[in-house]
C-alpha positions in Angstrom: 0.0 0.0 0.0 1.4 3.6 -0.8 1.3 6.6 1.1 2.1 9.6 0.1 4.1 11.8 2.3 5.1 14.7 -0.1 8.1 12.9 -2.1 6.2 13.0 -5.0 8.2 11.0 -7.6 11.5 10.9 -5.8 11.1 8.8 -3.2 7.8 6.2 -2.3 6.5 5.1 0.9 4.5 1.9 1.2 3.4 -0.1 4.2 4.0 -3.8 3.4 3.3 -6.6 6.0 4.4 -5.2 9.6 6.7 -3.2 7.7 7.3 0.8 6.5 8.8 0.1 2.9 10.7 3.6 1.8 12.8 3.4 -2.1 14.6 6.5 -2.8 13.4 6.7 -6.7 16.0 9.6 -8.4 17.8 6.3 -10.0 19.2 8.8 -13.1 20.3 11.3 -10.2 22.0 8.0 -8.4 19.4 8.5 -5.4 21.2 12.3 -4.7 19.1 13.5 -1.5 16.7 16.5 -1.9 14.9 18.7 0.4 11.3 17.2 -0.5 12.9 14.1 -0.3 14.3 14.8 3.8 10.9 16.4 4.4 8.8 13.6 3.3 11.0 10.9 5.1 10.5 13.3 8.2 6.9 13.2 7.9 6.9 9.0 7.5 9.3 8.1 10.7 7.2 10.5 12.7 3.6 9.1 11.2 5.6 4.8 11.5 7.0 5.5 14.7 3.4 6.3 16.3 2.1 3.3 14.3 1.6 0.2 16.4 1.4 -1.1 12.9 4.6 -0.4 11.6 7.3 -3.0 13.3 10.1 -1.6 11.8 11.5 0.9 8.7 13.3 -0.5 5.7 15.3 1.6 3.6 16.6 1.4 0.1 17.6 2.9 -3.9 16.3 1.9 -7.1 19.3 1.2 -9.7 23.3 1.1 -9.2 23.2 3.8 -6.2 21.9 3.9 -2.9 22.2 7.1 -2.6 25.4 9.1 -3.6 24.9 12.2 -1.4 23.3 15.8 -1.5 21.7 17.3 -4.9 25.3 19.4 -4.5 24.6 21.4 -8.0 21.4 23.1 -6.9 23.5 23.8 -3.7 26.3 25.3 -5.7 23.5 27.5 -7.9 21.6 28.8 -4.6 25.2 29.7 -3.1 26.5 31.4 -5.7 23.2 33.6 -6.4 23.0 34.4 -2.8 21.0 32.2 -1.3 22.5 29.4 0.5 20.4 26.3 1.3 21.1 26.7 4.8 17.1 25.8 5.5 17.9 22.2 3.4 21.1 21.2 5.6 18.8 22.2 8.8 16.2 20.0 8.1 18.3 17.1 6.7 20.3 17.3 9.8 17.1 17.2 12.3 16.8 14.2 10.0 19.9 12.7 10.6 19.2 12.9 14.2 15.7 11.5 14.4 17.0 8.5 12.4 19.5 8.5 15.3 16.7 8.0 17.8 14.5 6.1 15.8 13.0 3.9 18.5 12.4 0.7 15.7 14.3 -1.1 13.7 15.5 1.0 10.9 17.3 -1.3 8.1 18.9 0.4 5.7 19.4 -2.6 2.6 22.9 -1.1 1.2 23.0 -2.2 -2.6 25.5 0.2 -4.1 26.7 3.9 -3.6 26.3 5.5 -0.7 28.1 8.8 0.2 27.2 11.5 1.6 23.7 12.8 2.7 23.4 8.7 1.9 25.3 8.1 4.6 23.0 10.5 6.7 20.1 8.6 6.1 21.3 5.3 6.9 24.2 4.7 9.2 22.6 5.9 11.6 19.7 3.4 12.0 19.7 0.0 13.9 20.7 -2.4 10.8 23.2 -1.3 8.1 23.4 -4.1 5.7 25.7 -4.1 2.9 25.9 -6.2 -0.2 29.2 -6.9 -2.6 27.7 -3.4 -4.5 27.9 -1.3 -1.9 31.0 1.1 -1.7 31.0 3.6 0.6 32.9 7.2 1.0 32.6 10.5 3.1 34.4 12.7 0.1 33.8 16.2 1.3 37.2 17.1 2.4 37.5 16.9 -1.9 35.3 19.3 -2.5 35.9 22.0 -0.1 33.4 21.0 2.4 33.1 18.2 5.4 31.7 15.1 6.8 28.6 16.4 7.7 24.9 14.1 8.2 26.7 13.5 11.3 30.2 12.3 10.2 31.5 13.6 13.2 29.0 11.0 15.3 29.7 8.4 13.1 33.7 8.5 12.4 35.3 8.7 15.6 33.7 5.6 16.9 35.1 3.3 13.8 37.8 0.7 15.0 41.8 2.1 15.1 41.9 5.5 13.6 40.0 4.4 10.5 37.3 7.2 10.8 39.8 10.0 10.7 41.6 8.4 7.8 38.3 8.3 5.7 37.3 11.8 7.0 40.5 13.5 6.2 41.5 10.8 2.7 37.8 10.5 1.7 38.9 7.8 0.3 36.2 5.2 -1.1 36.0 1.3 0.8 33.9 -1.5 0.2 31.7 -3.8 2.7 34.6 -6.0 4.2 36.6 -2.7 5.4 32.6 -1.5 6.4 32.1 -4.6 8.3 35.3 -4.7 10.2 35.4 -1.2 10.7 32.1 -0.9 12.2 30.0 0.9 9.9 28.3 -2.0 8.6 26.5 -4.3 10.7 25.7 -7.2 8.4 27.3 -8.3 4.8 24.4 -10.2 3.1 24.7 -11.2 -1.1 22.6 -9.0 -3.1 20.8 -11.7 -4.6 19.3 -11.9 -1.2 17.6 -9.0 -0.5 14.2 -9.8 -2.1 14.0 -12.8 0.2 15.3 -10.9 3.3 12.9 -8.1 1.9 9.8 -10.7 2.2 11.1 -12.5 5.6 11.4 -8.8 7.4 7.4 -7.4 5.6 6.1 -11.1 6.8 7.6 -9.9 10.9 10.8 -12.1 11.3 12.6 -10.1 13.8 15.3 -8.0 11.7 18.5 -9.8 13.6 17.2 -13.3 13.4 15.7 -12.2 9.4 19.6 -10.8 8.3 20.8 -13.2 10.2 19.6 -16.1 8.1 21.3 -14.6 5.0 24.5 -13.0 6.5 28.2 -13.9 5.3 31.1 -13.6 6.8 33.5 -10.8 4.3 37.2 -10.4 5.5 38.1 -7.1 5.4 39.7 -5.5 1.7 42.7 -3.8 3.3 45.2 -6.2 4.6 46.2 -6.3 8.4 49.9 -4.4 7.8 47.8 -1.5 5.9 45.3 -1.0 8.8 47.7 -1.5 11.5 49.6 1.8 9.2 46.2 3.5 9.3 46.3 3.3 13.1 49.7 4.2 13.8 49.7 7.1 11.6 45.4 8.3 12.0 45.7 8.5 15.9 47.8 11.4 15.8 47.2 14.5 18.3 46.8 17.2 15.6 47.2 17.2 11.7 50.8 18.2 11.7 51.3 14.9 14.0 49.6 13.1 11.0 51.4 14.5 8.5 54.9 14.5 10.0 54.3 10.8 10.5 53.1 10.4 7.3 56.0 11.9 5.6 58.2 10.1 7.5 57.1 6.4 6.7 59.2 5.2 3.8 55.9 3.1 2.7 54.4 3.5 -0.6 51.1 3.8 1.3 52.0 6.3 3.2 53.6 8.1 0.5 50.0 7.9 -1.4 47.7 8.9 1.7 49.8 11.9 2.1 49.2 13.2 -1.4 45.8 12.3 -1.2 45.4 14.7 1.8 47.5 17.5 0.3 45.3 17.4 -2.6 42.5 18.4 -0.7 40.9 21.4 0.8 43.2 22.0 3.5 40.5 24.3 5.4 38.2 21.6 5.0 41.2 18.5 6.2 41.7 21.1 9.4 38.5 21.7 10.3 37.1 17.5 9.4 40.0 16.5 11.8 38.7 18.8 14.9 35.3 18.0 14.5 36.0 14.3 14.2 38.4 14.6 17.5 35.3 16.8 18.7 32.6 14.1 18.4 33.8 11.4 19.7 32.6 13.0 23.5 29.4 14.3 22.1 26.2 13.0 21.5 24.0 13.2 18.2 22.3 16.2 19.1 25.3 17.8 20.2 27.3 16.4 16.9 24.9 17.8 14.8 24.8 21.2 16.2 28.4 21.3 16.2 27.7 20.8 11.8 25.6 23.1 11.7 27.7 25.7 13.0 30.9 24.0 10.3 28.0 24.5 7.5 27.1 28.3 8.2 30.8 29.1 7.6 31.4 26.7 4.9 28.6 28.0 2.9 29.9 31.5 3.1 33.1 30.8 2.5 34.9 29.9 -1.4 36.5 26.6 -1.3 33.2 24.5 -1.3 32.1 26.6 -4.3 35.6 26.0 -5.9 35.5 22.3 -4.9 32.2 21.9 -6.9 33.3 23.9 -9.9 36.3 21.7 -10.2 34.5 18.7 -9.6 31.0 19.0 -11.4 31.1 22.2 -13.8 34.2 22.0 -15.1 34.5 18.4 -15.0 37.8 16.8 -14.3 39.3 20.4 -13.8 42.0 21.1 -10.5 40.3 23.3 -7.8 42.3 26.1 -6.9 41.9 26.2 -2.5 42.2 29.4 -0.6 44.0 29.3 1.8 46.3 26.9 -0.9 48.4 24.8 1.6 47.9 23.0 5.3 50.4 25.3 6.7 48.6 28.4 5.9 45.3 27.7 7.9 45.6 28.5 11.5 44.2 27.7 14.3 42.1 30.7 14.2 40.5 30.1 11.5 39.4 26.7 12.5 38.1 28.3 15.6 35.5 30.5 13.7 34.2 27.2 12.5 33.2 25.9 15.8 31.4 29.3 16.5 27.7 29.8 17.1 26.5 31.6 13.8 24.7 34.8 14.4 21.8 33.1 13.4 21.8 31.0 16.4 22.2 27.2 16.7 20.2 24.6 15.3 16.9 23.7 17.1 16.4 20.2 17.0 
């Protein structure tokens, strides 16, 4: 049965069995999030949650993608005419947090893509399930921005460093580093999820349901290249990082570091505070500690470079302001971490 909650054709809402069905539909736009799209899941966890009906929420994409992030052009085109979205990163972070306290089961069925505002509306649920498709990636730092839809909850808490390496890297994994890591909670084949699909509508308990269909996945990285992540991620500060990035002779060292310099270095200084930042907050506080990170970002130029280089002028190098690591201080960080003078966000 469908119910219509506002997404109109970009994302459907069906109650099926004991279950609240959602499908992100925007399969050409690889599932990118929109603002109708956070409203009208709003509106459905608020309406399931109440229902006695509804045993649990399942989430998922139509075709290759989960979902590969925000709708970042119409972001760029609003910024650059003068009106940032600021009201769309509010609401999709009061998102972000309700999934957080979603008091079902909230399975998010993993078949694909997912990055960022993807991430937002599924890692933070009871049940991330992955199949051999998924590959996930938190690649703001790349485009001038941050780890936002609360990367700042989610990172720090990953096993031995490995959160900070993907916030600050952005680097792209698959489900056997997910697992391992912690992001992922079960590894199932994707040829399973219809079945797993029926077996959690029809009111099989979700950890007994995945459970039926789960496989074990060794991690991708090898044990040597994780143990480097660790040594080298748990640094103190970013110069710590980088000094003992530099210093290992390793060929993956060697490539990390570059990765990193190639990158917004606002955005790598102020991803590693608020990643050192959340690991002793909660949700709420996480995400209000975003918002603030997102008022400044939006008025500032790197993010706006970072998506010219990336999406408008495909393929092209974005030119960062300030250019290098060394020449953002700790100052500047600070103002990220600032209330903005249009208060905090109200969640």
């Amino acid at each position: 049965m469908g119910i219509d909650f506002g997404g109109g054709d970009e994302i459907r809402f069906e109650r099926v069995g004991r279950a609240g069905v959602v499908t992100m539909t925007r399969a050409k736009a690889l599932n990118a999030v929109t603002h109708r799209m956070v409203r009208a899941l709003s509106a459905a966890l608020d309406a399931w949650e109440r229902d006695a009906e509804v045993a649990l929420v399942i989430v998922r994409g139509e075709g290759r993608a989960f979902s590969a992030g925000g709708d970042i052009l119409d972001i760029y085109k609003a910024g650059l005419a003068g009106n940032p979205p600021v009201g769309f990163f509010a609401d999709e972070y009061r998102l972000n947090a309700r999934i957080a306290r979603f008091a079902k089961p909230y399975v998010a069925l993993i078949d694909g893509i997912v990055m960022g505002g993807g991430v937002g509306v599924s890692f933070h649920g009871s049940h991330r399930v992955m199949t051999e498709n998924a590959l996930f990636a938190m690649p703001e730092v790349g485009i001038g921005f941050f780890p936002d839809v609360g990367g700042s909850h989610i990172l720090p808490r990953l096993k031995d460093g490995y959160g900070m390496y993907l916030a600050l890297t952005g680097n792209r994994i698959r489900r056997g580093d997910a697992r391992w890591a912690g992001l992922a909670t079960h590894c199932i084949p994707a040829a399973a999820l219809e079945a797993l699909l029926s077996a959690l509508c029809a009111g099989e308990r979700p950890d007994a349901a995945i459970g039926r269909f789960a496989e074990d996945v060794p991690p991708e990285t090898d044990e040597a290249t994780r143990r480097s992540i660790a040594r080298h991620f748990s640094g103190e500060s970013i110069e710590t990082i980088v000094a003992s990035l530099t210093a290992d002779a390793d060929s993956f060292a060697a490539a990390t570091l570059q990765t990193i310099r190639k990158r917004s270095p606002t955005s790598v200084k102020v991803a590693f505070r608020q990643v050192r930042a959340g690991a002793n907050l909660s949700m709420d506080a996480c995400m209000r500690m975003e918002f603030r990170i997102l008022t400044r970002m939006l008025a500032g130029t790197d993010f706006y470079e970072g998506i010219r280089a990336a999406i408008v002028d495909k393929g092209s190098t974005p030119v960062w302001n300030p250019a290098t690591l060394e020449e953002v201080g700790d100052l500047a960080v600070d103002a990220y971490f600032a209330p903005p003078g249009s208060g905090d966000l109200v969640l």
